[in-house]
C-alpha positions in Angstrom: -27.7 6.8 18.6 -26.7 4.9 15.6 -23.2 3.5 15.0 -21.2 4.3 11.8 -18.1 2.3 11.0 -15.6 3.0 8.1 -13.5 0.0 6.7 -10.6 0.5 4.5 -8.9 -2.3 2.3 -5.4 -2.5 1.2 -2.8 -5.1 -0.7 -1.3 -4.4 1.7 -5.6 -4.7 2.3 -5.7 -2.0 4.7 -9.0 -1.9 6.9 -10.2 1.4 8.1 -13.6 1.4 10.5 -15.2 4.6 11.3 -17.9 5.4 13.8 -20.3 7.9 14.0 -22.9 9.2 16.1 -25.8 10.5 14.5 -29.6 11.8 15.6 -32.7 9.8 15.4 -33.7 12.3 12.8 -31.7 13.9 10.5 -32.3 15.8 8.1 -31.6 14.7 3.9 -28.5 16.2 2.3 -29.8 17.7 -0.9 -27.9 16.2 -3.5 -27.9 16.5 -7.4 -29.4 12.9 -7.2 -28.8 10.3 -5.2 -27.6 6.8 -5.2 -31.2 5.7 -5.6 -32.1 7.5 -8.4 -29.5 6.1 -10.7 -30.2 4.6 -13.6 -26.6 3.1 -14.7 -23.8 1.6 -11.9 -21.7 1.8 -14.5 -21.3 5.7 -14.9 -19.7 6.6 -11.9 -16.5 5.0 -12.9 -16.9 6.0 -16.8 -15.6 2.9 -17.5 -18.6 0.9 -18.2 -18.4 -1.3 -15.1 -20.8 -2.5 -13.3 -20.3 -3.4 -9.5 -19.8 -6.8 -8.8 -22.9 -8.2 -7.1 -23.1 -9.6 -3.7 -24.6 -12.9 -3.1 -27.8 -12.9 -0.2 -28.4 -14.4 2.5 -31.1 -16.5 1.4 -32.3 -17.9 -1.9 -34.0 -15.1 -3.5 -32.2 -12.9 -6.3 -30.0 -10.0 -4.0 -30.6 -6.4 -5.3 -28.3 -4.8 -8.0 -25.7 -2.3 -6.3 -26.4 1.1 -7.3 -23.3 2.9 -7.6 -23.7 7.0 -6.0 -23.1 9.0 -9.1 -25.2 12.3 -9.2 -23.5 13.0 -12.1 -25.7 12.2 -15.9 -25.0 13.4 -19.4 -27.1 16.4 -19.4 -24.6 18.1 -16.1 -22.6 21.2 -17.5 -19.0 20.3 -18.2 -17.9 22.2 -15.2 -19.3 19.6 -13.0 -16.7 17.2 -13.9 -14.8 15.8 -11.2 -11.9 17.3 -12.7 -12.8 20.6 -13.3 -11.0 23.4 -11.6 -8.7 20.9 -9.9 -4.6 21.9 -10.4 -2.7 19.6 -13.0 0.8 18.3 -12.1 3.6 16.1 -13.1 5.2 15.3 -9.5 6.2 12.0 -10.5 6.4 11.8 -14.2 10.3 12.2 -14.2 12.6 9.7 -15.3 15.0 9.5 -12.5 15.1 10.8 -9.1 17.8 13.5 -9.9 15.2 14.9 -12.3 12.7 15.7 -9.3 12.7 18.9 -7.7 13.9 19.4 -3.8 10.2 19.8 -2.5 9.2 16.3 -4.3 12.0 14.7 -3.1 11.0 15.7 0.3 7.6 14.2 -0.3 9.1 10.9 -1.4 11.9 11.6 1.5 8.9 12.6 4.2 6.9 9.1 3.4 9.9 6.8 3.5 10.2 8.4 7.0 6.8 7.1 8.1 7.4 3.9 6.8 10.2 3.4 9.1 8.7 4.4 11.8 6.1 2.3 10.7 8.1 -0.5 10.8 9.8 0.2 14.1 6.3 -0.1 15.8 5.2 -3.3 13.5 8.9 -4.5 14.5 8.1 -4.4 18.2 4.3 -5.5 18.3 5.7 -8.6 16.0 8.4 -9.5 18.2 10.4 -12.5 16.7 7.3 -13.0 14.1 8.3 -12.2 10.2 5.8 -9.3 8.7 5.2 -7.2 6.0 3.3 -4.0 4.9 2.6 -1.0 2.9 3.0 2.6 3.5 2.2 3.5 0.0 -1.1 1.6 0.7 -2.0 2.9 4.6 -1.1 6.2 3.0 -4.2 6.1 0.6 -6.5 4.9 3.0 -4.8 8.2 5.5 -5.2 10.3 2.4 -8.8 9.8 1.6 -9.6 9.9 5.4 -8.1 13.5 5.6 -9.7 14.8 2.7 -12.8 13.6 4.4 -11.4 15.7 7.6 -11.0 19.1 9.0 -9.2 20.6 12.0 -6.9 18.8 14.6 -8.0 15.6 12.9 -7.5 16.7 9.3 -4.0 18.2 10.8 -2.7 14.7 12.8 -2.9 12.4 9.8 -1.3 14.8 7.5 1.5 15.4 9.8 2.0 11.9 10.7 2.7 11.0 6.9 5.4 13.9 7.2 3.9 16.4 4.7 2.7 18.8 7.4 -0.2 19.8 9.2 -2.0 21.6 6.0 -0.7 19.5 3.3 -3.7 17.2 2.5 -3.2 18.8 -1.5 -0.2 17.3 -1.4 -1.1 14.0 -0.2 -3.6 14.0 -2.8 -1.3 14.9 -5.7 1.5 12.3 -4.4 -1.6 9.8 -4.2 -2.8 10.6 -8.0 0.6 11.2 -9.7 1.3 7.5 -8.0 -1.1 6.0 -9.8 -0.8 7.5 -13.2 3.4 6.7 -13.0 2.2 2.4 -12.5 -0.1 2.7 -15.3 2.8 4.1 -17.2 5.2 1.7 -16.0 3.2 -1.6 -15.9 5.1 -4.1 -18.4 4.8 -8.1 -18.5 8.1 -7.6 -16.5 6.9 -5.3 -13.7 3.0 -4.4 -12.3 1.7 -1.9 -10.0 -2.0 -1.6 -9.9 -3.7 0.7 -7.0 -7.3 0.7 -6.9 -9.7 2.5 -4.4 -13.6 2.0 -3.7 -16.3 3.3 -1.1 -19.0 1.0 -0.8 -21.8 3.0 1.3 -24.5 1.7 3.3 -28.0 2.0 1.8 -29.0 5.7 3.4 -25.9 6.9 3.9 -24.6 10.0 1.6 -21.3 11.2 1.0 -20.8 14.9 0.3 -20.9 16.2 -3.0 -17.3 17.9 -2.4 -16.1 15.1 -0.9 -17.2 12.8 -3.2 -15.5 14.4 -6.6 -12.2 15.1 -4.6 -11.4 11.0 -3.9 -12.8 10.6 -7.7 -10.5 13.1 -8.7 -7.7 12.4 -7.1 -7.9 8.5 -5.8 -9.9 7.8 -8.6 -12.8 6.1 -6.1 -16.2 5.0 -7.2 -18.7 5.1 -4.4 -21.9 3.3 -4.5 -24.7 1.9 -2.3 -26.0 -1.4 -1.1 -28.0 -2.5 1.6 -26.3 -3.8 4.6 -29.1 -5.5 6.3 -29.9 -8.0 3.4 -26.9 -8.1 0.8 -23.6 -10.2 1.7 -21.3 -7.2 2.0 -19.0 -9.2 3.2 -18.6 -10.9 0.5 -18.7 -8.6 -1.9 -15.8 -6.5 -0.3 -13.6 -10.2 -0.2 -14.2 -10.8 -3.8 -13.1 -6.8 -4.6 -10.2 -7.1 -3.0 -9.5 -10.8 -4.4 -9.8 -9.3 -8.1 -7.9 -6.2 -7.5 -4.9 -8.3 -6.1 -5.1 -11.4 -8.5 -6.2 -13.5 -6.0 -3.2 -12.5 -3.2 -5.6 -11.3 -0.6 -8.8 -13.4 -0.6 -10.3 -12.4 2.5 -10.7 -9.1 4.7 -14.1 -9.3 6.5 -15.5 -12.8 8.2 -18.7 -10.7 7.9 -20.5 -7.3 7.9 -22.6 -6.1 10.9 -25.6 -3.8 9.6 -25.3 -1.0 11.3 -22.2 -0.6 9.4 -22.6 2.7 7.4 -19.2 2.5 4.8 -16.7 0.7 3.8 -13.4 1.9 2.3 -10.6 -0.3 0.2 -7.5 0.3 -1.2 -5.6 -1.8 -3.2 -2.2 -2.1 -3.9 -0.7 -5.4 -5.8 2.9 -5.6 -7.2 4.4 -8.3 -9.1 7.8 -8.3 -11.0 10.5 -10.9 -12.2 13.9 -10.8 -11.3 16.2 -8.8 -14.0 18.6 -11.6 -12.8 16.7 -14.6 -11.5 17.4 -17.6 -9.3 18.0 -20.8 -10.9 15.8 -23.5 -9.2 18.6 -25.9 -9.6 20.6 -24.7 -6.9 17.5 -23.8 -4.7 18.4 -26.6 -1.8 17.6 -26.7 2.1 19.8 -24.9 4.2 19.9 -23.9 7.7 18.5 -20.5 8.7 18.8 -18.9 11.9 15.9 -17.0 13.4 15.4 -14.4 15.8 14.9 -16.9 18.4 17.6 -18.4 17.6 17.0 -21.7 16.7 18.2 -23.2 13.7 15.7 -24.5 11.2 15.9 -26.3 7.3 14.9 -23.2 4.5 14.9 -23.7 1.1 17.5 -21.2 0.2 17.8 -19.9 -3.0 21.4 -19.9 -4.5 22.5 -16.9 -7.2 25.6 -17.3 -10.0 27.8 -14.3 -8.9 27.8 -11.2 -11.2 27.7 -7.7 -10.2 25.4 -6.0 -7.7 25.0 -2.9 -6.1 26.2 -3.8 -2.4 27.5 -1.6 0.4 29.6 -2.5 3.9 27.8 -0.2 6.6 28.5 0.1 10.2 26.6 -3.1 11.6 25.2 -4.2 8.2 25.6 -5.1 4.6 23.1 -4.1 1.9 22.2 -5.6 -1.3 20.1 -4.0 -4.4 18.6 -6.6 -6.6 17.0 -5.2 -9.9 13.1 -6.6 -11.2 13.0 -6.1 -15.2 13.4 -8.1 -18.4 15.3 -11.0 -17.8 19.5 -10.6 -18.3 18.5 -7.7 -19.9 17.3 -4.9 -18.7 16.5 -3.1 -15.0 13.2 -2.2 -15.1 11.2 0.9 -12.7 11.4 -1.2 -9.2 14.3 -2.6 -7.2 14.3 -5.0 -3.8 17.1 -3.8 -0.7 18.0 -6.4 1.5 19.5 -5.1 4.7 21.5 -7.5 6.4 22.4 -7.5 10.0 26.1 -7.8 10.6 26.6 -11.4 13.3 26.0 -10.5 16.8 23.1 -7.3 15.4 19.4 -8.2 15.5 17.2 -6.7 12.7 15.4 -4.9 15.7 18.5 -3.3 16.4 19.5 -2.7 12.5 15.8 -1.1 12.6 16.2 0.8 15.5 19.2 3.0 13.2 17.1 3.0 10.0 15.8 7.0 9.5 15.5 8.8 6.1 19.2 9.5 6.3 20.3 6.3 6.9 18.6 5.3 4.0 19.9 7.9 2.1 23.7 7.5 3.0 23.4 3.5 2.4 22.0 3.8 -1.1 25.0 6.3 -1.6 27.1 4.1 -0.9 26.1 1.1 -3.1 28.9 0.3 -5.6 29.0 -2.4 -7.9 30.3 -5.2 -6.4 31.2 -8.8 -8.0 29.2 -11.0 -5.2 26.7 -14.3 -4.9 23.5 -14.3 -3.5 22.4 -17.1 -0.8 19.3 -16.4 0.8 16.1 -18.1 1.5 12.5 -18.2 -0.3 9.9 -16.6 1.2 6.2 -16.1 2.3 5.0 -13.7 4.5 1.3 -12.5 5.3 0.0 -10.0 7.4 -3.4 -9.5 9.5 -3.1 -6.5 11.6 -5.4 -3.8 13.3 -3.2 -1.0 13.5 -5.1 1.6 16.1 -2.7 1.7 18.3 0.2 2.2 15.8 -1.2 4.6 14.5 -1.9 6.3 17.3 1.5 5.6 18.7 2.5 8.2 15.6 0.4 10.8 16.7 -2.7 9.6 14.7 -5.1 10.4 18.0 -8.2 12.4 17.5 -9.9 10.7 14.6 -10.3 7.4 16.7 -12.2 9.7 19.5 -16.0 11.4 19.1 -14.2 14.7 19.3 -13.3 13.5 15.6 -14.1 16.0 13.1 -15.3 14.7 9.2 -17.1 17.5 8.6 -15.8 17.3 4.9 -17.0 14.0 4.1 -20.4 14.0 5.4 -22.9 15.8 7.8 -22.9 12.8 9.6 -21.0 13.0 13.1 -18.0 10.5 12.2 -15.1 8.7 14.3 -12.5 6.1 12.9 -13.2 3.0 14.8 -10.6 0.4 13.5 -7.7 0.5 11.1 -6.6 -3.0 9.5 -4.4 -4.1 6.7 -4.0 -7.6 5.3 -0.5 -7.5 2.9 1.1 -10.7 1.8 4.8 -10.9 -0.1 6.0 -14.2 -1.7 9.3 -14.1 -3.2 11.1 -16.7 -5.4 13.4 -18.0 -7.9 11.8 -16.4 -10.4 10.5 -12.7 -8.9 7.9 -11.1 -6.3 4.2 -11.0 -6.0 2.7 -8.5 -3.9 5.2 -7.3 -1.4 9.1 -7.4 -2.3 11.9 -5.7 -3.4 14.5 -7.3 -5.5 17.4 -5.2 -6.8 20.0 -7.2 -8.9 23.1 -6.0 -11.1 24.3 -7.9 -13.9 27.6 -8.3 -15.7 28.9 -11.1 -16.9 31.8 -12.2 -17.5 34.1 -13.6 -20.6 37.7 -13.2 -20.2 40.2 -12.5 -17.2 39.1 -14.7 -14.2 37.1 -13.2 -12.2 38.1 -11.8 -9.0 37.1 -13.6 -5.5 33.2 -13.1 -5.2 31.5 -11.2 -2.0 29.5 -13.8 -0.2 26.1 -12.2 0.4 24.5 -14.6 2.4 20.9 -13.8 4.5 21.1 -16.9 6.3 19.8 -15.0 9.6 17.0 -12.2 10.2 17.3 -9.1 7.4 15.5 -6.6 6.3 13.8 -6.0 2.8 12.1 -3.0 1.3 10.6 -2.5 -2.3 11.1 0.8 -3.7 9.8 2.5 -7.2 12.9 4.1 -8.9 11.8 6.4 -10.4 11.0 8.3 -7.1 12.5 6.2 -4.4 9.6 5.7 -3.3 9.0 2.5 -0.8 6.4 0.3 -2.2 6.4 -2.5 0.8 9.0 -3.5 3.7 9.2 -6.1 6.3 11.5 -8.1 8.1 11.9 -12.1 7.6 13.1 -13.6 10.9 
């Protein structure tokens, strides 16, 4: 029996392994043409670029990649990866009242996951600070489902909260995602989500399969040999470009019987419509959730007027990313703060779609200062049992069925994502949310400012507006 393992790669970087079990002989999919017979790497992204190549092992020149594409010039146009596939505009609106009530329940049914997510992360973290994606983990999910069929097709949908038999939804949300970043990416404000299957030598995706994550994730797949080429590195320096650097490593190596690996990346960075000035950025005392008191370098705002709200057990700030003093841009930062005497655990343990929803009602503009500390948080996790822990069961076990991705027998072996945040005076790379209202002030004297001072465990969660849709959250303890 061979082993097959599946890898997936997020910013978040998350890692997804699959195995598989598969006879001594098998008999050769019929393709169009496979990844061997290409002539150009280049064509299967239509955008004239060649895979990166992987260094060798040893000193001789390593073999080009050849990207699977059995598409060529002289196919019929109806073989387009996009032919006969729906067209949609789920998340071209301008503002969240503008969506319908079944896309808001998309957005709303995702957020869901991500707190539940996070209650799990929460607990396996303890008093450790962490970050993540569910936008990312929910491509990787996605493009495992379409590859799926049956009980496991019908877990990972249903975990992500669109149902058991709504993998063409997950798709859509997935694509329309995508398309709204490239719309929305400024100087001020970047989302950029990329996806790639890098196959092992002899191993063939389905035709089907392969023009739906083309279609839909926009995914090139292609080939290289796992026995001789650094795979490894190859997949470190993908996911290094394809997050400007944040992530730099995934994989200390490769093993050969390794039959695919699958990334996703997801990089964010935006400045702060209102930003810190560095001047008043001085050490301060910080109290974690162990609750010991150590020095922080804690950012200091001018007050002006936020979007704040006094819950029960918590207050909660929005600070706006955009141009600079003047103007909010598509993506916002919460920070939930735990009243004295709550944990963020606890403040966790309350947090459900409609707690969300009734604190982000509640936000009025407030005059108030910001205090809080400057930030860097990383995260290296294998998320199996997670996963599993939300109902995600059967594709871990050989009764796993990926019948839609290849005629190889296939099982997910290990699910990882890397996922880094730094935040600043000046903004957020890669996981944060900053929301920040501005209005400044000539005239009357102001009236007493709201201290808003994260000088103990919070919360912090990066949505896209547009949608409210939860880019990255985490906790800093």
């Amino acid at each position: 029996m061979k082993t097959f393992k599946l890898f997936l790669a997020a910013i978040a970087i998350g890692l997804l392994v699959l195995g598989c079990d598969k006879k001594q002989e098998i008999e050769k999919v019929q393709e169009p043409q496979t990844a061997t017979e290409q002539e150009n790497p280049a064509q299967d992204n239509n955008q004239g670029e060649t895979p990166e190549q992987p260094s060798t092992n040893n000193n001789e020149e390593p073999e080009t990649p050849t990207p699977q594409n059995p598409e060529n010039n002289d196919e019929p146009q109806e073989d387009d990866p996009e032919a006969g596939l729906p067209s949609y505009d789920f998340l071209s609106s301008e503002a969240p009242a503008a969506l319908t009530s079944a896309q808001k329940e998309k957005v709303s049914a995702l957020n869901a996951f991500a707190f539940s997510f996070a209650g799990l992360m929460d607990e396996k973290k303890g008093n450790d600070s962490y970050v993540f994606s569910p936008v990312s983990l929910a491509y990787l999910l996605g493009m495992i489902a379409e590859g799926a069929d049956g009980a496991t097709r019908q877990e990972i949908c249903t975990s992500l909260g669109f149902g058991p038999d709504s993998q063409q939804e997950i798709n859509e949300f997935c694509r329309d995602l995508m398309v709204l970043a490239s719309k929305a990416a400024s100087k001020d404000e970047v989302l950029q989500i990329a996806n790639v299957a890098v196959l092992n030598k002899d191993f063939k995706l389905l035709e089907s399969y392969r023009k739906s994550v083309k279609n839909y994730y926009d995914a090139s797949a292609f080939n290289l040999d796992f026995a001789t080429q650094d795979v490894a590195g190859y997949v470190n320096k993908w996911a290094s470009e394809h997050t400007n650097g944040v992530i730099e490593k995934v994989l200390n190596d490769v093993d050969p019987a390794i039959r695919a690996i699958l990334m996703n990346a997801l990089y964010f960075k935006a400045q702060w419509m209102i930003p810190f000035d560095d001047y008043f950025t001085a050490e301060g005392e910080f109290t974690g959730a162990d609750g010991k008191v150590r020095k922080e370098m804690m950012m200091k705002s001018d007050p002006n007027d936020f979007m704040y709200a006094k819950q029960d057990g918590f207050s909660a700030l929005r600070m706006e990313y955009g141009s600079s003093y003047v103007k909010a841009g598509n993506y916002c930062m919460y920070i939930l703060l735990p009243d004295k005497g709550v944990s963020a655990t606890q403040l966790l343990g309350k947090l459900d779609k409609n707690a969300w929803a009734n604190m982000k009602s509640s936000l009025k503009s407030e005059y108030a200062y910001i205090k809080m500390p400057k930030f860097e948080v990383e995260l290296d996790e294998v998320l199996n049992g997670v996963l599993a822990t939300l109902g995600i069961k059967n594709m871990f076990s050989p009764a796993a069925n990926f019948s839609r991705m290849s005629e190889e027998s296939l099982f997910v072996d290990c699910v990882k994502q890397v996922a880094k945040i730094n935040v600043n005076e000046t903004g957020t790379e890669a996981a944060a949310v900053s929301v920040g209202m501005m209005a400044s002030s000539a005239g009357p004297e102001p009236p007493k400012p709201v201290a808003f001072i994260a000088d103990h465990p919070f919360l912090f969660a990066i949505e896209e507006k547009t949608t409210g849709t939860i880019l990255f959250m985490g906790s800093y303890k």
